[in-house]
Structures are given as C-alpha cells and as structure tokens.
N, C-alpha and C positions, 0 to 999 in steps of 0.2 A: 911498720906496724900493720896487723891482717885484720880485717872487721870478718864475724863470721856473725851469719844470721841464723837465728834458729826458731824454730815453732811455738809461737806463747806456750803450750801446754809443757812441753819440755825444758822451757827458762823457767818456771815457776817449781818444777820438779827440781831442777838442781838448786836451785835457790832454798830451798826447802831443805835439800839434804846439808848444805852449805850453814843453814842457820843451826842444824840438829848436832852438826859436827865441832860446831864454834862452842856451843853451848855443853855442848860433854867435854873442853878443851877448859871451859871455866870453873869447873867441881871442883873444889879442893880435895889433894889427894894429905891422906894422915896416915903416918908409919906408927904404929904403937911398939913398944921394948917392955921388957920384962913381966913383972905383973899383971897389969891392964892387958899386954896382948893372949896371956896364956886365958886369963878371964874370958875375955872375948872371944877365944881358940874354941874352950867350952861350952859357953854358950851356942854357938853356932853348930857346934858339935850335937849338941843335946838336941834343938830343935831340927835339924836337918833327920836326925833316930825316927824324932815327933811326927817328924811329915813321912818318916817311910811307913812308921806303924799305920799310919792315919790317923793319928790324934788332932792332926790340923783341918778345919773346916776352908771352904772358901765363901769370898763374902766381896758384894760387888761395891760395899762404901761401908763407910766407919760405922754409920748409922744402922746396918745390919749386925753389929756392936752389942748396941743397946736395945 
C-alpha cells in the first residue's frame, strides 16, 4: 500500500468533484413507453420552438415569478 500526500487545496477539489459525482450516480433515472413518452416528446418539443423564438424569459428565482 502507497500513501500519496497532496496539497489541502487540491484534496478539497477532488473531494468536491467525488461528492458531485456520487450525487448525480443517486438521481433516479425513469424510461417512460407509449403515451406519457410521446406527451412528453411534445412537450419538450414545443417549448425547446418557445425558447428559439424567444418566448422564454430568463429569471434568476421563482420569485421573479410573481
């Protein structure tokens, strides 16, 4: 067994990317079939049109909402 030493600033960096990688590995992933996927095909279809026209705003919190 090799001990390797490394730079606090750089254990904290991989440790970091370590945490962000575990946590996208926890997501549940969902396959939709038939119906519900082609609904949701549309959907995404439609507003993806929205955002090239420019019908979509952008908005830095929910609160910019209301």
């Amino acid at each position: 067994m090799s001990t390797i030493t490394l730079p606090k600033f750089e254990y904290h960096e991989l440790k970091k990317k370590a945490s962000a990688y575990e946590a996208m590995i926890r997501i549940p992933h969902y396959y939709l079939k038939g119906k519900s996927a082609q609904k949701l095909d549309s959907r995404v279809e439609r507003s993806l049109k929205e955002y090239l026209v420019g019908k979509t705003k952008k908005i830095k919190s929910v609160a910019d909402l209301m």
